[in-house]
C-alpha positions in Angstrom: 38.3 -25.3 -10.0 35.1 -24.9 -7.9 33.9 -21.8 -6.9 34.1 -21.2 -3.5 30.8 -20.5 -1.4 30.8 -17.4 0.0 32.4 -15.7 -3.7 29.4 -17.6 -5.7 27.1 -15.0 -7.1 23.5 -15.1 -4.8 20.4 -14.5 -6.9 18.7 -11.3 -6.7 16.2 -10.4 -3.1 12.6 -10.8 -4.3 10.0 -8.8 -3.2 7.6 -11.2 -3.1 8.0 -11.6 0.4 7.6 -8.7 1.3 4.6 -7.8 -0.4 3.3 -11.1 1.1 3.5 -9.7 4.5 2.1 -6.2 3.5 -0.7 -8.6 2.0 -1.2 -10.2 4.9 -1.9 -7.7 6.9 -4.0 -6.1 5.1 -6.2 -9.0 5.2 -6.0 -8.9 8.7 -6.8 -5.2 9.1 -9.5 -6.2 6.1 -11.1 -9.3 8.1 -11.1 -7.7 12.0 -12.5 -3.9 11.0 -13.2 -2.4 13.0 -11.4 -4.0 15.9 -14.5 -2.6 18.1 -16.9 -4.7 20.5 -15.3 -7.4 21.2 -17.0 -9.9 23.7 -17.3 -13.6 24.6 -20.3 -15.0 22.4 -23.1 -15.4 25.2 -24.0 -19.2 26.3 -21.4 -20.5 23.7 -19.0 -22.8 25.5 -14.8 -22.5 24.5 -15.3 -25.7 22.3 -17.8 -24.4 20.4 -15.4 -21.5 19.2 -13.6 -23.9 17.1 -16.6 -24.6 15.1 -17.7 -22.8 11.9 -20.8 -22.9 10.7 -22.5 -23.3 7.1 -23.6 -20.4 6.1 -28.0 -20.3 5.4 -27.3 -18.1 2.4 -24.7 -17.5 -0.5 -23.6 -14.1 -1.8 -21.8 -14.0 -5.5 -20.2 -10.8 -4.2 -18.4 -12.8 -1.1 -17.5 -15.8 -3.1 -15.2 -13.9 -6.0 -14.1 -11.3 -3.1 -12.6 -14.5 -0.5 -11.4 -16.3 -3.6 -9.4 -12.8 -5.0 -8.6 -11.8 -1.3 -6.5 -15.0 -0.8 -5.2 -15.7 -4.6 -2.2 -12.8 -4.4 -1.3 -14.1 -0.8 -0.4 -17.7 -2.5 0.7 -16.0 -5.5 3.7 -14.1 -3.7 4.4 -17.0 -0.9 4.9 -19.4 -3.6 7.0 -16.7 -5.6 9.1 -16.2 -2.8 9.7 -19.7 -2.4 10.8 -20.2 -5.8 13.0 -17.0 -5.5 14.8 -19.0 -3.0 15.7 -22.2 -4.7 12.7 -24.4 -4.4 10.9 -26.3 -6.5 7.4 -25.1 -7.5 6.0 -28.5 -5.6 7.6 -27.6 -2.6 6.8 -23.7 -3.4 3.2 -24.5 -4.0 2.9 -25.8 -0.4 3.2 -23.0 2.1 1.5 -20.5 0.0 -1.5 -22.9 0.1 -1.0 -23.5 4.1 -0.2 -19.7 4.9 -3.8 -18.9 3.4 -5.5 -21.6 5.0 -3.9 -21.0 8.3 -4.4 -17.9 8.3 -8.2 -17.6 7.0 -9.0 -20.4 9.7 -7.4 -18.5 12.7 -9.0 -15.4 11.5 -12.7 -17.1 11.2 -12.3 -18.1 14.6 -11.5 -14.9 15.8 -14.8 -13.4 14.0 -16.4 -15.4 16.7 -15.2 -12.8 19.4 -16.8 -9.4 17.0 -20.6 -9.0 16.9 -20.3 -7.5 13.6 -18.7 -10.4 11.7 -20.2 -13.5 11.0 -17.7 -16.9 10.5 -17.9 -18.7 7.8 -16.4 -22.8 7.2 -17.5 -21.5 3.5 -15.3 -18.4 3.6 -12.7 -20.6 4.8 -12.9 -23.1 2.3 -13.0 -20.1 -0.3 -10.3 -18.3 1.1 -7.9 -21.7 0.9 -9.1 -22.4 -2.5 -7.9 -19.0 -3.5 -5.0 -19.1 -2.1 -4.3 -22.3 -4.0 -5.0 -20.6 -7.2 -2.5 -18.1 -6.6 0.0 -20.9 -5.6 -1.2 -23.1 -8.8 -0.8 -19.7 -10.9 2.9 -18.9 -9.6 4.2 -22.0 -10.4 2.8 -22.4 -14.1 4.5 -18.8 -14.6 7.8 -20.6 -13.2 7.4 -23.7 -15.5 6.6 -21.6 -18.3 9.2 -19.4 -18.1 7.9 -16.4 -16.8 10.0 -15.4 -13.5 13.0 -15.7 -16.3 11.3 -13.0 -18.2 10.5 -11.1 -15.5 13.9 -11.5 -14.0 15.2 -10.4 -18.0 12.8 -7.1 -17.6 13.9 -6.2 -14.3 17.5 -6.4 -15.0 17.0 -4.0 -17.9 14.9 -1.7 -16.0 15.9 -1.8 -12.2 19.6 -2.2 -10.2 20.4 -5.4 -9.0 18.9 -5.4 -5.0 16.3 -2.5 -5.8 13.3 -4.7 -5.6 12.3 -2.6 -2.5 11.6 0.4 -4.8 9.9 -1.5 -6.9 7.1 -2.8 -4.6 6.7 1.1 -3.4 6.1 2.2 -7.0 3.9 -1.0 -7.6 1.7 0.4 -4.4 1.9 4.5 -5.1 -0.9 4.2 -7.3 -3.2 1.7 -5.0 -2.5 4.5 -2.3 -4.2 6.8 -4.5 -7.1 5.3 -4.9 -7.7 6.6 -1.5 -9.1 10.2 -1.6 -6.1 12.5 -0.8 -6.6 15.9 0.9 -4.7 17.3 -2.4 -3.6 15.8 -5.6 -1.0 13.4 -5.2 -0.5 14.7 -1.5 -0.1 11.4 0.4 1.5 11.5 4.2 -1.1 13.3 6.0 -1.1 11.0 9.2 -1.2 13.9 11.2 -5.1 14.1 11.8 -5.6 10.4 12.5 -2.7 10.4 15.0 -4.5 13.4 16.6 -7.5 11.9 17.1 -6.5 8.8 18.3 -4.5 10.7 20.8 -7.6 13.1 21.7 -9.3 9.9 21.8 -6.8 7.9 24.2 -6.2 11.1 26.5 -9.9 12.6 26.9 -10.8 11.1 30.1 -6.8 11.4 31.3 -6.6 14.2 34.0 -2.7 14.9 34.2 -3.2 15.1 30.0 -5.5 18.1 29.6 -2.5 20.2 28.6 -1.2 17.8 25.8 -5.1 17.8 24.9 -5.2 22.0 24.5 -2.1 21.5 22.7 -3.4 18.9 20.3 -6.5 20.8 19.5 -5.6 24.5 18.9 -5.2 25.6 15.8 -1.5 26.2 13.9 -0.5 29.6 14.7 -0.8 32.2 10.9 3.5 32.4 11.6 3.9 28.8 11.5 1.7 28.6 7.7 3.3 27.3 4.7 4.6 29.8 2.8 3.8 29.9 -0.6 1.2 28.0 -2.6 0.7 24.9 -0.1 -1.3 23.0 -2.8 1.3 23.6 -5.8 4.2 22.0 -3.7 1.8 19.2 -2.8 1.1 18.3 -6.4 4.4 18.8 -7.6 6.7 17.1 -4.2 4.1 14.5 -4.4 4.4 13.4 -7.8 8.0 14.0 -8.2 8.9 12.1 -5.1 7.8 8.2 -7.1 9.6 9.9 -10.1 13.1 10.3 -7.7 12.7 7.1 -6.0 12.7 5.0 -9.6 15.9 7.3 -10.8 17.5 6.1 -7.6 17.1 2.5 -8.4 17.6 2.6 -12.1 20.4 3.1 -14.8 20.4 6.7 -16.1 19.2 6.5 -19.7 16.2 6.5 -22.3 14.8 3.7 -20.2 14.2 5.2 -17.1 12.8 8.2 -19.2 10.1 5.7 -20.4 9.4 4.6 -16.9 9.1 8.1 -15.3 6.6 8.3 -18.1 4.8 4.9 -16.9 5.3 6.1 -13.4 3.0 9.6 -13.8 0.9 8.4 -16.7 0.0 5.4 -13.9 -0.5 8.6 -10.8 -3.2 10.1 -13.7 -4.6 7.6 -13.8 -5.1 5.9 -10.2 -6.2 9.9 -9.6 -8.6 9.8 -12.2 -10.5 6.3 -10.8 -10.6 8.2 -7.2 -12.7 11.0 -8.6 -15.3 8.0 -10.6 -15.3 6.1 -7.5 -16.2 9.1 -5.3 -18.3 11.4 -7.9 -19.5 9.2 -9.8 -17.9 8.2 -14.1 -19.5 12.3 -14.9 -16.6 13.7 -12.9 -13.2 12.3 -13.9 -11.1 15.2 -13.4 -12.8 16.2 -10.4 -9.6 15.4 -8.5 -7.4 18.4 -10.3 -8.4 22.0 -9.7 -8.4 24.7 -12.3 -4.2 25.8 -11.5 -3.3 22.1 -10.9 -2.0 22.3 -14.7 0.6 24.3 -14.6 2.5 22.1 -11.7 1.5 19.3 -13.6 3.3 20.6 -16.7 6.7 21.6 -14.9 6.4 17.7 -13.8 6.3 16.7 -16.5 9.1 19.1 -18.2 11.3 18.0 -15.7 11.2 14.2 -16.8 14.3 14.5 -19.3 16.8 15.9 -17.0 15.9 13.1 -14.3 16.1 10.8 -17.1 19.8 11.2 -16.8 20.7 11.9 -13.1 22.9 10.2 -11.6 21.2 7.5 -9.0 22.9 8.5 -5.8 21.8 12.3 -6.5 18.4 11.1 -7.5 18.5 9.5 -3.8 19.1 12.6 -1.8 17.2 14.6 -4.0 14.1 11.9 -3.5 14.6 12.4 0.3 14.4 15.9 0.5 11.2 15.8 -2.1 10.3 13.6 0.5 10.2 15.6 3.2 8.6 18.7 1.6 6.1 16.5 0.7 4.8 15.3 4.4 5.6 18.8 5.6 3.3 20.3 2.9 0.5 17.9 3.2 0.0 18.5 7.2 -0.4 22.3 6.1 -3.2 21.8 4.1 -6.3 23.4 5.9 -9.0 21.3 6.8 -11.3 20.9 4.0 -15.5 20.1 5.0 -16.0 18.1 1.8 -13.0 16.0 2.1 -14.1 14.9 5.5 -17.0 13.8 4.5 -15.7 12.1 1.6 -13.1 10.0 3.9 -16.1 9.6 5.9 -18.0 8.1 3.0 -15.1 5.1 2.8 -14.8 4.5 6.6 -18.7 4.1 6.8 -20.0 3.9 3.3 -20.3 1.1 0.5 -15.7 1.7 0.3 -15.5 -0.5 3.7 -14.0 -3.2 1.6 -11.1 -0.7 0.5 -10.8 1.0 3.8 -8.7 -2.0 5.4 -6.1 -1.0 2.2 -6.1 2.2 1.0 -5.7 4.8 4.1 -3.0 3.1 5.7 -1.2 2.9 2.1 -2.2 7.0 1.9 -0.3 7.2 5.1 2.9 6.0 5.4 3.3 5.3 1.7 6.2 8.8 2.1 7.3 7.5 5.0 8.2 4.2 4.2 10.0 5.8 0.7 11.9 8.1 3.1 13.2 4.3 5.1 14.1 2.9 1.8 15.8 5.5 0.5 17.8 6.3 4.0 18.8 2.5 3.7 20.3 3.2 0.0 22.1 6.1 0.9 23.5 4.5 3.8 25.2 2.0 1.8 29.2 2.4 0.2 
């Protein structure tokens, strides 16, 4: 006897679609930085818009960065396409049109920003990497590697937890960004303050929320205790939490807390070459940063084996100490200046990733595991 549909098993959510879209927005926010000066090109007519020039001269540096930019965009379309039944012909073709859409209308747009120049090479480029990705997802699927994937994750990861997994997959790329502490990711605060000073200066009803906004935190209101401890330990505990709560207690989710602070070391560790320079490694840990580091690290065998649900609420309140910590930090000169050196500096390729990744990286853990909890 047939199964009936709505009792036949349904294969597993990927999160290659949702990575897409995080992708492709980041090439958005990566293409249009940043998003000032916009104006109607003077004496160019409408129909001249839709043309893109030849570009006079060729730089290596563009031409591997628009063929890389695009490839992971086709790579994940086609994946998700293949997640959902198709065949990798059929797969293959809206990761090649998302990238080429998207690369044209995006050209086009660089028309309207003084500071961009559009490209029909860059377009060309981006497509053919986007192709590549496409081409590259669908000999992993013809050579059997989504099956081994799919083999991997069932041993490692619940069934419907791919969500965690792409949050883990981007804790490290978030980073890469310099944080105001180790590991202390969250701190919107500042750049929601001065885009709100920014958006309220010339406002006169506002000059009250403006007083508010820039006067100091009163000495009651502090963080008790060592502020830059709890960072370093909420903030590397909280990754740790959110893989027990979508894994299997056992030996292998020990191995993957492992993998998941080994991988924090080490995304930590490129920050400080990238910003002092391959003489400073460690610069990103102070002198006490040890000690926290060890009782992380001590604490990976009972979390090994707690239960997922308590791992969940646990993660959630880690969570929360975490983004409440961070916005207590005090203003530090040098860091300024160092985020200053990405926003301005020779890291404007990374900016359109990193910082918003450093952001809301906590809070979109927190969403995640709110959802989790919320289910029977």
């Amino acid at each position: 006897m047939s199964v009936p549909p709505s009792d036949a098993p349904r294969p597993a959510r990927s999160t290659a679609g949702m990575l897409a879209w995080v992708w492709a927005g980041v090439i958005v926010y990566a293409s249009l930085f940043p998003f000032e000066g916009w104006r109607w090109p003077p004496g160019v007519a409408p129909g001249d818009l839709l043309r893109l020039p030849w570009p006079r001269y060729f730089i290596p540096f563009d031409i591997v960065s628009n063929l890389a930019g695009y490839a992971p965009l086709g790579l994940l379309i086609t994946l998700a396409g293949l997640r959902r039944g198709a065949s990798w012909r059929r797969a293959l073709v809206p990761g090649l049109l998302a990238g080429a859409l998207l690369s044209g209308g995006l050209e086009l747009i660089q028309h309207l920003l003084p500071g961009r120049v559009p490209s029909s090479l860059d377009w060309l480029l981006n497509a053919a990497g986007a192709l590549l990705g496409a081409v590259l997802a669908g000999v992993a699927a013809r050579g059997g590697g989504l099956r081994a994937w799919d083999r991997w994750r069932n041993r490692w990861v619940l069934r419907g937890h791919g969500g965690a997994l792409a949050l883990l997959a981007l804790w490290p790329v978030a980073l890469v960004y310099p944080p105001p502490s180790p590991f202390g990711l969250g701190r919107i605060g500042p750049a929601l303050q001065r885009g709100m000073v920014w958006a309220l200066e010339d406002v006169p009803w506002a000059r009250p929320v403006l007083d508010a906004l820039t006067t100091p935190m009163p000495a009651a209101l502090a963080w008790p205790g060592p502020v830059g401890a709890t960072v370093l330990c909420a903030g590397l505990l909280a990754p740790c939490l959110l893989a027990c709560a979508a894994s299997t207690p056992g030996r292998r989710r020990g191995v993957l807390l492992c993998g998941i602070v080994l991988a924090g070391v080490a995304a930590s560790t490129l920050s400080s070459v990238i910003n002092y320079g391959p003489a400073h490694p460690w610069a990103w840990a102070a002198p006490g940063d040890g000690h926290g580091l060890m009782l992380v690290i001590a604490l990976l065998l009972p979390l090994a084996w707690l239960p997922s649900r308590l791992a969940g609420l646990a993660g959630l309140a880690c969570l929360l100490v975490l983004v409440l910590a961070v916005h207590a930090l005090p203003l530090d000169p040098y860091g300024a200046l160092n985020e200053q050196s990405w926003e301005q500096g020779r890291f404007i390729r990374f900016h359109g990733l990193t910082p918003w990744l450093a952001w809301l990286w906590p809070y979109g853990a927190m969403a995640w595991l709110s959802a989790r909890l919320a289910r029977p």
